[in-house]
C-alpha positions as CSV (number, residue, x, y, z in Angstrom):
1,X,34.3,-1.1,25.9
2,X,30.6,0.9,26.4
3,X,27.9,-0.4,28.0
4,X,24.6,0.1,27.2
5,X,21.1,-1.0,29.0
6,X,17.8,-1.8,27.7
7,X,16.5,1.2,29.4
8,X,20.1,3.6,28.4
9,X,21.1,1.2,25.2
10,X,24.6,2.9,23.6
11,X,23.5,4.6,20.5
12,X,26.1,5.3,17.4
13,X,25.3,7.7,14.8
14,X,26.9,8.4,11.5
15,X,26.1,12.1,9.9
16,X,25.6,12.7,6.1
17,X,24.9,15.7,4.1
18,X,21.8,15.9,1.8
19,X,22.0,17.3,-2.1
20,X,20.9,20.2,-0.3
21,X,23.9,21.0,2.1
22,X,22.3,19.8,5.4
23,X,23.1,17.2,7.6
24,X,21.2,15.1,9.4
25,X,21.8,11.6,11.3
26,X,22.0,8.7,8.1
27,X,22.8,5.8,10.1
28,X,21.8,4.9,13.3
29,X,22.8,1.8,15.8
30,X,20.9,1.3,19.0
31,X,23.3,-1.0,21.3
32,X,24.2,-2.7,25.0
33,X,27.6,-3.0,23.8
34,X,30.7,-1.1,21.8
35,X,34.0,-1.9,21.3
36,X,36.3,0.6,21.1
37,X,40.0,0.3,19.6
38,X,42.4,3.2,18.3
39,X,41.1,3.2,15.0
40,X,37.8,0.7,15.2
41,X,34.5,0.4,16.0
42,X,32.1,-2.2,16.8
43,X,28.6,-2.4,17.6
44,X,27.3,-5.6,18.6
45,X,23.9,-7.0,18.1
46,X,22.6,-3.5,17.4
47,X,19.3,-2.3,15.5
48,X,20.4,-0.7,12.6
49,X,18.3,2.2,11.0
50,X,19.5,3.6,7.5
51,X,17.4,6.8,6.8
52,X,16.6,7.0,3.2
53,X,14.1,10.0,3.2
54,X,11.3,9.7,5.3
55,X,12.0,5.9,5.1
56,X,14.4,3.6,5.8
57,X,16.4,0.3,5.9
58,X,16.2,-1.2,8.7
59,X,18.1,-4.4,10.8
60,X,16.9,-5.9,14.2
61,X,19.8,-7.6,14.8
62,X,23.5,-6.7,12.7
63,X,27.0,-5.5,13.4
64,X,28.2,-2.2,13.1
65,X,31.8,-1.9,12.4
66,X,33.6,1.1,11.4
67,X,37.1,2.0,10.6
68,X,38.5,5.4,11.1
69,X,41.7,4.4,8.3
70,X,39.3,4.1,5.4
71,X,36.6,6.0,7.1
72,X,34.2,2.8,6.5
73,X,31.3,1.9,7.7
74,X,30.0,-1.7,7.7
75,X,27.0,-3.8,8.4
76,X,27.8,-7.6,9.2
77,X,26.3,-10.5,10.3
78,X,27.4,-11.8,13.9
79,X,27.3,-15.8,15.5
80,X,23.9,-14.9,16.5
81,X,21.5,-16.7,13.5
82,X,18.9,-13.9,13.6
83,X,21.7,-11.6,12.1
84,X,20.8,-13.4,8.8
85,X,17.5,-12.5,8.8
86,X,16.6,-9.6,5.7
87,X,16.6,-5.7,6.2
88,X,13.6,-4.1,5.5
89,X,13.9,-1.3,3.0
90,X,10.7,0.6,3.3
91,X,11.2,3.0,0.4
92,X,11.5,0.3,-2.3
93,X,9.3,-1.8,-0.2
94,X,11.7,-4.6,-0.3
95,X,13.3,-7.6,1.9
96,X,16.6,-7.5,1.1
97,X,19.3,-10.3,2.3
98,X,22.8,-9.5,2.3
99,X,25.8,-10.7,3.5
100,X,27.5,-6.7,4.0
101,X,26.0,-3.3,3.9
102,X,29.1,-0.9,3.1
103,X,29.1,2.9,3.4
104,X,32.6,5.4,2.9
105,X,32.0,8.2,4.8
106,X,30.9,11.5,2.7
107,X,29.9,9.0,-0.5
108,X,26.6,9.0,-2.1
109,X,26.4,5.2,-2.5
110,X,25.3,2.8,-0.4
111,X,26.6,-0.6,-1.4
112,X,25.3,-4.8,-0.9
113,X,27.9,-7.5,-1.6
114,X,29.3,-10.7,-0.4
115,X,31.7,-8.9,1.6
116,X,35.5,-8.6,1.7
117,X,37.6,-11.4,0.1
118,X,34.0,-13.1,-1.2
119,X,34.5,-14.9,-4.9
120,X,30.7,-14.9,-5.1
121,X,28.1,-12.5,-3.8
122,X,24.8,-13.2,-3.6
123,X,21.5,-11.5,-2.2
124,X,17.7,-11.7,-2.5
125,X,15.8,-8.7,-2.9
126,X,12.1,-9.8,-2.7
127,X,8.8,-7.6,-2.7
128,X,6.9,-7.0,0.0
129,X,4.2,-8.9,-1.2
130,X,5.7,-12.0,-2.6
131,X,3.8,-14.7,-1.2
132,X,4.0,-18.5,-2.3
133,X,1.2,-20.6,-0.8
134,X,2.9,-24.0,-0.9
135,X,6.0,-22.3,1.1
136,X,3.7,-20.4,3.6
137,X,1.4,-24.0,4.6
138,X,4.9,-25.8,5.1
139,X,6.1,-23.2,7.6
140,X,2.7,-24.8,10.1
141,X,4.9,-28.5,9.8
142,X,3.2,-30.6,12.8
143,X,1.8,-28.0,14.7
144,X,-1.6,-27.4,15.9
145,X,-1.5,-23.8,14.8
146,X,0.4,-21.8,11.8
147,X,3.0,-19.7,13.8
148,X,2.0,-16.9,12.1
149,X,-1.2,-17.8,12.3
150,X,-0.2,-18.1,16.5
151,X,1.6,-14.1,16.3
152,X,-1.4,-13.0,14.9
153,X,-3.6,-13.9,17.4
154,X,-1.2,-13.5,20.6
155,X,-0.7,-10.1,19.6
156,X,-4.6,-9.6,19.0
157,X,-4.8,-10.6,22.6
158,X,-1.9,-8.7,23.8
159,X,-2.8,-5.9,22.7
160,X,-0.7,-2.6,23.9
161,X,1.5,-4.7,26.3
162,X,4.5,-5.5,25.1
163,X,5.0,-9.0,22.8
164,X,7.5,-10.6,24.7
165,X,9.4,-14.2,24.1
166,X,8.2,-15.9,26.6
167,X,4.2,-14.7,27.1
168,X,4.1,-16.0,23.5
169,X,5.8,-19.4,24.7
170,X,2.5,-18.9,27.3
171,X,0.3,-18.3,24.5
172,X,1.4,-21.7,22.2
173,X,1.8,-24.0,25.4
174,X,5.9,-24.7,24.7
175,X,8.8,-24.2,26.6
176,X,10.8,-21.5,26.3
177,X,13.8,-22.7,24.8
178,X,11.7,-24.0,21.6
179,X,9.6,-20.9,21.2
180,X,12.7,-18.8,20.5
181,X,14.1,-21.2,18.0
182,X,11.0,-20.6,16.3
183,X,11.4,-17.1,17.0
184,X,14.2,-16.7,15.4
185,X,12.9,-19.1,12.4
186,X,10.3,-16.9,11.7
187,X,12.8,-13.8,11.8
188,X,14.6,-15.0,9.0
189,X,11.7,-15.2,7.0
190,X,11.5,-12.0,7.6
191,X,8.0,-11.9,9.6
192,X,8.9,-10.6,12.6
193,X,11.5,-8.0,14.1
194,X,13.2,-10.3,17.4
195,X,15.2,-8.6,20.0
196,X,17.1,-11.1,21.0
197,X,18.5,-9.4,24.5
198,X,15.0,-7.8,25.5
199,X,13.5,-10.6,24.1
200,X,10.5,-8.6,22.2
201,X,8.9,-9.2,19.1
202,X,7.4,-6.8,16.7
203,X,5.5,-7.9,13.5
204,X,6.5,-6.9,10.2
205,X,4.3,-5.8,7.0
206,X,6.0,-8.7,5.8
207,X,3.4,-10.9,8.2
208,X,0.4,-8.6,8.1
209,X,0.5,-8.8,4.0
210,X,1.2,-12.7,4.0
211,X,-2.2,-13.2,6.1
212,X,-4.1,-10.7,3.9
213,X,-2.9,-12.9,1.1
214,X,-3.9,-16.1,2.6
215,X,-7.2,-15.1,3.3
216,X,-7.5,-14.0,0.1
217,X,-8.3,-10.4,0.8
218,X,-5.6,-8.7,-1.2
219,X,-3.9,-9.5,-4.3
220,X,-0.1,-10.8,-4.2
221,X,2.9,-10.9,-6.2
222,X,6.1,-13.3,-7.4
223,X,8.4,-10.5,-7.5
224,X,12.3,-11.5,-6.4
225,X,14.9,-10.8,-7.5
226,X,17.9,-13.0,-6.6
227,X,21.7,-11.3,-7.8
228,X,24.5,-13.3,-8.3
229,X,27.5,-11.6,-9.3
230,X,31.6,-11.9,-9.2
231,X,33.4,-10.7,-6.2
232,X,34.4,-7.1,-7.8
233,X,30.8,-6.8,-8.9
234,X,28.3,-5.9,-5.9
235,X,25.1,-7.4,-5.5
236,X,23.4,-3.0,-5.8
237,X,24.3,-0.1,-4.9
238,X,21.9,2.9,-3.5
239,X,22.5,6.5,-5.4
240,X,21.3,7.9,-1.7
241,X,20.7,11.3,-3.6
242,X,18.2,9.7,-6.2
243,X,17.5,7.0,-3.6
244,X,17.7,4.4,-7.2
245,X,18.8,0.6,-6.7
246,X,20.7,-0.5,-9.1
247,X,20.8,-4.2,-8.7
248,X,23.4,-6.1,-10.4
249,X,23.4,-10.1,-11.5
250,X,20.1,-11.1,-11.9
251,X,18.6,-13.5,-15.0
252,X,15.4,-14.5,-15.7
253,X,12.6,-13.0,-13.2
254,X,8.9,-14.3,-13.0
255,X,6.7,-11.2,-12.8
256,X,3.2,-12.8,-12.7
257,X,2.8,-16.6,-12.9
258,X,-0.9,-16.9,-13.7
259,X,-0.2,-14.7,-16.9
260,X,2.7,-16.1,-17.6
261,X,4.9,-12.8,-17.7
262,X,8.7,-12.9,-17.1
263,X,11.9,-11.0,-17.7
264,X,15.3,-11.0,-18.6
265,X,17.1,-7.4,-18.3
266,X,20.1,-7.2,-20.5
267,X,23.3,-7.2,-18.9
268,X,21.3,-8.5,-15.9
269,X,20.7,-5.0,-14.4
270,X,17.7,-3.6,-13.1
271,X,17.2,-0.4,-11.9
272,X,14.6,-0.4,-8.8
273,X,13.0,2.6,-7.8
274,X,10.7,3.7,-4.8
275,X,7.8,1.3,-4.2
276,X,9.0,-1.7,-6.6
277,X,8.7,0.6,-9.6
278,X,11.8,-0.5,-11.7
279,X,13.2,0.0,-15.3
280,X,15.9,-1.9,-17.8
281,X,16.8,-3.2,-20.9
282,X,16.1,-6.1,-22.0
283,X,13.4,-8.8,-23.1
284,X,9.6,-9.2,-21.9
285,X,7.9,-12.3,-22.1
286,X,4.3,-12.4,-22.2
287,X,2.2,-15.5,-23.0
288,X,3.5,-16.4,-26.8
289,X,5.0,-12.8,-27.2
290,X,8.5,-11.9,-26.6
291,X,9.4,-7.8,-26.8
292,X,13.3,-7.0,-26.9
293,X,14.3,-3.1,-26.5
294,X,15.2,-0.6,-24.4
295,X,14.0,1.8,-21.5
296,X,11.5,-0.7,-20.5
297,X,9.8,0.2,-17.2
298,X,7.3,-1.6,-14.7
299,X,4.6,0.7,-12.3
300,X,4.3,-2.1,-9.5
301,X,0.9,0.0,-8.7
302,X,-0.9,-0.6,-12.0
303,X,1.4,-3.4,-12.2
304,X,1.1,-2.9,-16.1
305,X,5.1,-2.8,-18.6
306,X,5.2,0.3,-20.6
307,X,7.4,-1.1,-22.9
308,X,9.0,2.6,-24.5
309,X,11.2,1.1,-27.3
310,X,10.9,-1.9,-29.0
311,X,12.9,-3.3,-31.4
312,X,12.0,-6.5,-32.3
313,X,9.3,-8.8,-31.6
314,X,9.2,-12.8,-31.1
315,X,6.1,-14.7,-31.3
316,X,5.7,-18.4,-30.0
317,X,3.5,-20.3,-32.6
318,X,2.8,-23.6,-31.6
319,X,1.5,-26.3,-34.1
């Protein structure tokens, strides 16, 4: 067993070599505590930090286990309910919620599933900036204030010092015991980052761009993408030299719902690339028009279709 502290956590590292031939540290888990067996691994309640470029996935709260047989790595959930909160992939600017991460040593793909033994996998990969009005009011219930409303404002008042569990249970007037249940509500949503042993917070882009949206000072988007596949089918995988996602399992997908624009990529594969650009196959509905073809792509900054070759074309006339 190792033992780490919040000042002196443990800290595990995996190496990987680049396209390039150089190596440099691809996973890292910051820890308190590691088991150790003769051919196992496991860090518990770590922070997780998956370097994809100059970016990376990232976990506040997750697993680590490894096995030195089949040279494994693997990212779990643990009895702790924050585990289930999403990763945060800030290259494809994407909250992702899996139930296992799983790396082999020396591969080049980084793969999402249901985990081992699972019938059914099943994960969410949702933009950024997917924001639903309806689902963000509900989150207030009975309170006085929003809670992220509250986290806005305690940290506005906090300023440098650190955001800690219970100055925020100060801040809302509630005992301490409730404020972390809604702490770790609010994780799962994927708002906030919660150290559950130094019992910090740190706000997410996820929360920043939800109150921008709100206010209505930027503009949002409906973009998830929910994968259901059978258990010898992942949920994606990661080529970690092209850094694409392919992401496996997924039907229809509402793109904009003022404009009425959906998708449905053949063979239910999309291919996401680095800021929620993505390309497939398939069929775009827009308004009456449906386009079938191929190598259809989406530039999430112009958020415009170039729609590259179309074969057919359907057209909804109503009478």
């Amino acid at each position: 067993l190792g033992i780490g502290t919040r000042e002196e956590p443990a800290v595990v590292t995996f190496e990987r070599t680049n396209a390039n031939g150089k190596k440099y540290t691809f996973i890292k888990a910051v820890t308190r505590s590691v088991i150790l067996k003769q051919a196992d691994l496991r860090a518990t309640n770590a922070q997780v930090t998956i370097r994809l470029e100059g970016d990376s996935l990232f976990h506040s709260n997750i697993d680590l286990l490894y096995n030195d047989t089949k040279h494994e790595a693997l990212l779990v959930p643990n009895s702790i309910i924050l585990s289930n909160s999403p990763y945060y992939d800030s290259y494809h600017k994407l909250s992702i919620a899996t139930n296992e991460i799983n790396w082999k040593v020396g591969s080049n793909a980084l793969v999402f599933s249901g985990g081992y033994g699972a019938t059914l996998n099943r994960a969410n990969f949702e933009s950024e900036n997917f924001f639903n009005i309806d689902y963000f009011d509900n989150l207030m219930g009975r309170d006085q204030q929003h809670p992220v409303f509250a986290l806005r404002n305690f940290a506005k008042r906090m300023g440098d010092k650190p955001l800690t569990a219970q100055a925020f249970a100060n801040f809302l007037h509630k005992n301490i015991t409730e404020t972390k249940m809604l702490l770790m509500q609010i994780a799962q949503m994927g708002y906030i980052f919660y150290d559950i042993e130094a019992e910090e917070i740190t706000l997410t882009p996820k929360l920043r761009e939800a109150l921008r949206a709100r206010a209505g000072q930027i503009d949002y988007d409906v973009i998830r993408f929910a994968s259901q596949t059978n258990g010898a089918t992942p949920n994606a995988t990661i080529d970690l030299n092209s850094l694409d996602m392919k992401i496996f399992g997924v039907n229809n997908i509402s793109v904009s719902d003022s404009q009425n624009v959906f998708i449905a990529p053949r063979g239910g594969v999309i291919v996401m690339k680095k800021n929620r650009n993505f390309s497939f196959d398939g069929e775009v509905q827009a308004g009456f028009f449906s386009f079938f073809g191929n190598g259809f792509t989406f530039n999430y900054g112009d958020f415009k279709f170039e729609l590259n070759k179309v074969d057919s074309l359907n057209i909804d006339v109503r009478t």
